[in-house]
C-alpha positions as semicolon CSV with decimal commas, in nm:
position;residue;x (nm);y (nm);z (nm)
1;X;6,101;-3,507;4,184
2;X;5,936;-3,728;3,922
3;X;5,822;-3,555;3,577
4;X;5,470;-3,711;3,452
5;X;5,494;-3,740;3,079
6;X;5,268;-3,482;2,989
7;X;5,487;-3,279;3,204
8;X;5,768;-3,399;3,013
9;X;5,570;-3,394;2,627
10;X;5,534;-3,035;2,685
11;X;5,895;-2,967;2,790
12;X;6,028;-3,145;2,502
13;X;5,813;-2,926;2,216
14;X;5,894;-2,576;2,431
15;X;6,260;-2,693;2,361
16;X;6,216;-2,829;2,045
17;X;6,065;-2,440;1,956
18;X;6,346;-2,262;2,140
19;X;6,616;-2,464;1,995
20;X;6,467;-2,597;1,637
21;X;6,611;-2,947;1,722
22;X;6,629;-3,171;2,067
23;X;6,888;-3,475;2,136
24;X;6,786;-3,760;2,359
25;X;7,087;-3,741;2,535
26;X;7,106;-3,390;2,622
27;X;6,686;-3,420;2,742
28;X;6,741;-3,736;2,957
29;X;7,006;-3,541;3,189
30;X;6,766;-3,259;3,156
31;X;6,482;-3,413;3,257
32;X;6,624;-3,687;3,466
33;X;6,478;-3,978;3,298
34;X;6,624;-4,267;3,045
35;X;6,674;-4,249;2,720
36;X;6,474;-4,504;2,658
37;X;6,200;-4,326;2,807
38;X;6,235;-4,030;2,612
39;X;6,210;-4,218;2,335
40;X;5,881;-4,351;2,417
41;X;5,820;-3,965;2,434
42;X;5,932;-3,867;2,116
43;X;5,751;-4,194;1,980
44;X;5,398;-4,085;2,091
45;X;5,482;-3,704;1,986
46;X;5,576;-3,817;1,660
47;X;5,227;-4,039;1,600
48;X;5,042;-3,702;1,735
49;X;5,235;-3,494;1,396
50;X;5,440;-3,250;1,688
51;X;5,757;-3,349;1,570
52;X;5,933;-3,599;1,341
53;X;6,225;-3,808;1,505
54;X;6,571;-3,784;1,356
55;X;6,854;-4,019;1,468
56;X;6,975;-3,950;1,794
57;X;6,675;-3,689;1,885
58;X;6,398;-3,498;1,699
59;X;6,296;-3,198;1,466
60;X;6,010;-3,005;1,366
61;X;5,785;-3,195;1,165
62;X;5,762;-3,060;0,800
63;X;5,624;-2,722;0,725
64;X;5,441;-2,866;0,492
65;X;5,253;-3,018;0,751
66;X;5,194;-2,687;0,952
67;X;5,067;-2,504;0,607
68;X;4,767;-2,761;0,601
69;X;4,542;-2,508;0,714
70;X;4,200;-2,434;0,566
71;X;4,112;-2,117;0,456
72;X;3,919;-1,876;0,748
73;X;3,618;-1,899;0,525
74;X;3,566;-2,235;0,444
75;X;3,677;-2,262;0,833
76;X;3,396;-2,065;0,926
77;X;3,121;-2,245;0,726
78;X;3,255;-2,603;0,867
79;X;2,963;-2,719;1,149
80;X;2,816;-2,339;1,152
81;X;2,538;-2,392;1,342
82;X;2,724;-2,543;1,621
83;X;2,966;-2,246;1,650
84;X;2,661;-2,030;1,622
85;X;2,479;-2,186;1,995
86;X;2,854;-2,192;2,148
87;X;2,886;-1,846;2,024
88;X;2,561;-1,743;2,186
89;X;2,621;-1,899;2,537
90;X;2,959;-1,754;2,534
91;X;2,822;-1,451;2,509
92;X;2,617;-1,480;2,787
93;X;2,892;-1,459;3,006
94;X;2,987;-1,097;2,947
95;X;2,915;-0,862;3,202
96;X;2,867;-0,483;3,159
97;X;3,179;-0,290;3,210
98;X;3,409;-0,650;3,086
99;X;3,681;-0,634;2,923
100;X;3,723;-0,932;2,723
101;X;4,005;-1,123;2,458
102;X;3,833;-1,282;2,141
103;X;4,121;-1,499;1,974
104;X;4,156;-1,515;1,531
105;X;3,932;-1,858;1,592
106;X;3,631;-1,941;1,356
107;X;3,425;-2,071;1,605
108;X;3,436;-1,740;1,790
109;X;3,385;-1,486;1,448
110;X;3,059;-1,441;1,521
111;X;3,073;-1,398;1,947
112;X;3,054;-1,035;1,906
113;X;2,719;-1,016;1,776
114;X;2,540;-1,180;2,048
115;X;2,678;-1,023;2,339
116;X;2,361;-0,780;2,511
117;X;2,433;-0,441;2,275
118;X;2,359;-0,277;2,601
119;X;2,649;-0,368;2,775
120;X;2,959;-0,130;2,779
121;X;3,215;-0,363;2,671
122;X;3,608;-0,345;2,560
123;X;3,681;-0,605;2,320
124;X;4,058;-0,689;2,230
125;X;4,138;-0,945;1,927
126;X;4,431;-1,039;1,700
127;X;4,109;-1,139;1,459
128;X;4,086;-0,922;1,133
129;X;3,735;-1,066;1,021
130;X;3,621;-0,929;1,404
131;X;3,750;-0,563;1,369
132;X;3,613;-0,595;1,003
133;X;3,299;-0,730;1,087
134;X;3,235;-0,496;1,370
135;X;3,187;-0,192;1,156
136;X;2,826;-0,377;1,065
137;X;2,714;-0,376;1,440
138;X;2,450;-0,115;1,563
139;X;2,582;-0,096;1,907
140;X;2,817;0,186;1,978
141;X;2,856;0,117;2,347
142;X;3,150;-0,155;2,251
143;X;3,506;-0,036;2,215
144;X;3,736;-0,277;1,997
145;X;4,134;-0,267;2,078
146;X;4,352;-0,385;1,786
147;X;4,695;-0,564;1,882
148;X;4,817;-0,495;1,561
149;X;5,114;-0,679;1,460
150;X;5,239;-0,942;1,158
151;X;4,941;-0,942;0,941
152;X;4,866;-1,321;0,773
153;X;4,630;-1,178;0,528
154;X;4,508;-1,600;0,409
155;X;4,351;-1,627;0,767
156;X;4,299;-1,231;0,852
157;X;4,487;-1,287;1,183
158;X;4,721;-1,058;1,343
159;X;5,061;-1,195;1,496
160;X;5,442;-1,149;1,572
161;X;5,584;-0,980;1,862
162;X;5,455;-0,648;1,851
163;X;5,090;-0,851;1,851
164;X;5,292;-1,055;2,171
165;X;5,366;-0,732;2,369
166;X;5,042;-0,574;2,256
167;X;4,801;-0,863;2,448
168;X;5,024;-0,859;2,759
169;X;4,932;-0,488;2,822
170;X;4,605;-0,586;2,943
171;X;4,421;-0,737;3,141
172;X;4,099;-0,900;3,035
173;X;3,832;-1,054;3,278
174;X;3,740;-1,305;2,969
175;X;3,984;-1,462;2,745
176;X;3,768;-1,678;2,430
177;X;3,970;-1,870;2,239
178;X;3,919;-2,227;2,075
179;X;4,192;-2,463;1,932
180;X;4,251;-2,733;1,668
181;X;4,167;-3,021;1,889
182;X;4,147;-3,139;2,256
183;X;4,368;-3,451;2,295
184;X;4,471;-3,716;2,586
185;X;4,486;-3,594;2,918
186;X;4,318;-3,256;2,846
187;X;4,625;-3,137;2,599
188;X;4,495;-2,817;2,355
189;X;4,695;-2,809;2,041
190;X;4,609;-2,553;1,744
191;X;4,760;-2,626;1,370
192;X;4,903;-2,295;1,372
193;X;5,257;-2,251;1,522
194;X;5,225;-1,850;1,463
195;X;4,920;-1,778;1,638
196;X;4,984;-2,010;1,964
197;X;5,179;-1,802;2,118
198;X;4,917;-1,496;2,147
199;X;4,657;-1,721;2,276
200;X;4,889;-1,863;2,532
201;X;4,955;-1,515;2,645
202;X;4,602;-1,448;2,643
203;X;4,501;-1,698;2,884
204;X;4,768;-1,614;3,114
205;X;4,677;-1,265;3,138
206;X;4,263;-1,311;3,159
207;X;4,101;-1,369;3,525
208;X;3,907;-1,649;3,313
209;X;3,972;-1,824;3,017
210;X;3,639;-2,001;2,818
211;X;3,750;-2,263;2,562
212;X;3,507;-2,271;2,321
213;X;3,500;-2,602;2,061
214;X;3,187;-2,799;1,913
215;X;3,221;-3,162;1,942
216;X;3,450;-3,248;1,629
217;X;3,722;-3,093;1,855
218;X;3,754;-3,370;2,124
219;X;3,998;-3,657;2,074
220;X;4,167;-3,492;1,815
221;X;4,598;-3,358;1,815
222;X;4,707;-3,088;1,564
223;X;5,060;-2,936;1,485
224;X;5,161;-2,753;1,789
225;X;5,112;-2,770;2,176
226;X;4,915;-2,448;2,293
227;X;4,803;-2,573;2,660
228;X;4,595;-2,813;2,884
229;X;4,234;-2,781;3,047
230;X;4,466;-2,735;3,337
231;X;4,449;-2,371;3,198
232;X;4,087;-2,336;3,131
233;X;3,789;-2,285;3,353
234;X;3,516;-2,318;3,144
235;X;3,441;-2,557;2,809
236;X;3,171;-2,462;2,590
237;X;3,079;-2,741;2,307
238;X;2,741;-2,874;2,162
239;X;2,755;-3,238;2,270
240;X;2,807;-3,344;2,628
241;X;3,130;-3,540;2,597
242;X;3,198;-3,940;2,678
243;X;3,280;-4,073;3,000
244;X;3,656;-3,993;2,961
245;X;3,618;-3,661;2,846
246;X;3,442;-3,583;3,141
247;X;3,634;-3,743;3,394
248;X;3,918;-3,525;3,279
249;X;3,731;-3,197;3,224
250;X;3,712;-3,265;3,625
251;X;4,054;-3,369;3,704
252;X;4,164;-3,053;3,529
253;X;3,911;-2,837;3,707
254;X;3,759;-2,737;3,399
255;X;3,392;-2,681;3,431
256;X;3,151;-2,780;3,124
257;X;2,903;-2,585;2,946
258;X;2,649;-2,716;2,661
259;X;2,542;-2,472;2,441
260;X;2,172;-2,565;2,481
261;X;2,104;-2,592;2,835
């Protein structure tokens, strides 16, 4: 059965993360294409900053690379007002009674404090600033779930596996995450290697998954592979995206929601 490259892009980095290094040789039998085509794989990975090539197969690209990330508040302040109208719509989508995931994302810090303080609403997060910033809130009808775990106290996240087992002992009807960048053919990837894995397992526990990222987001790759709009049923973002975008948001099955309509 044929592989379609993005198939085989995301294959390659789940390997390249399980085994810290990946041969051309041994992936072409794997994957039942040429070398030569793997190659061209590794090639366009490599121009995208998920990897850097080594002779005879690939590596992770440097750590150096993967530290590049801003600070969560100058993160925060970057487009602000843009996060604040996604923010709002997104929280127009809780019900009463919801349970719902908020992910360790700035453009989803400030979700909280626009969802209806009348609801009854359980609100799990591997996000420090939310649990901090909740203590501010009037409304006592919300119930916040830590997941606990590795604590990175330069971006006030919570990760590791105990964070890992914690999220996949629930079941949220919302999962709201965002991500570094939405690439080519509806790839997410997120400049953080230790905090993709709780979002994937966020999404794949959630009965609906809302990606929420303002319009800097689109056409742009980051350091690791966290999904595809294959995986996401609803896209919040300022700007109503170009022809492309949109033709894959509806390939993928993704539907799209602009903050101000």
């Amino acid at each position: 059965m044929e592989i379609y490259a993005i198939e085989r892009k995301n294959r390659i980095l789940s390997q390249l993360q399980q085994r810290g290094r990946v041969e051309v040789s041994r992936l072409a039998d794997e994957l039942n294409v040429s070398k030569e085509t793997l190659r061209k794989d590794l090639r366009e990975l490599e121009a995208e900053n998920l990897l850097s090539r080594v002779h005879g197969g690939a590596v992770p690209v440097k750590e150096q690379y993967l530290d590049k990330q801003r600070s969560a508040i100058y993160r925060e302040q970057q487009h602000r007002e843009e996060k604040i109208r996604i923010c709002k719509k997104a929280a127009a989508l809780v019900r009463d009674q919801d349970t719902i995931f908020i992910d360790n994302s700035s453009t989803n810090y400030n979700l909280v404090r626009y969802i209806d303080p009348k609801l009854h609403v359980t609100i799990i997060t591997n996000s420090v600033k939310v649990l901090m910033d909740s203590a501010y809130l009037d409304p006592n009808n919300f119930t916040f779930i830590s997941v606990g775990g590795i604590f990175r106290k330069e971006f006030f996240s919570l990760v590791g596996e105990p964070a890992l087992s914690a999220v996949n002992s629930y079941h949220p009807n919302i999962t709201f995450l965002s991500c570094f960048g939405i690439g080519k053919e509806g790839i997410l990837y997120d400049i953080s290697i230790y905090e993709t894995d709780i979002k994937k397992a966020a999404m794949s526990i959630a009965d609906r998954v809302v990606l929420t990222a303002d319009h800097t987001k689109m056409g742009v790759a980051g350091g690791a592979l966290l999904s595809t709009l294959n995986n996401v049923d609803d896209l919040i973002t300022d700007i109503k995206p170009g022809t492309a975008e949109l033709e894959c948001l509806k390939s993928c099955g993704t539907a799209l929601i602009l903050a101000d309509e």
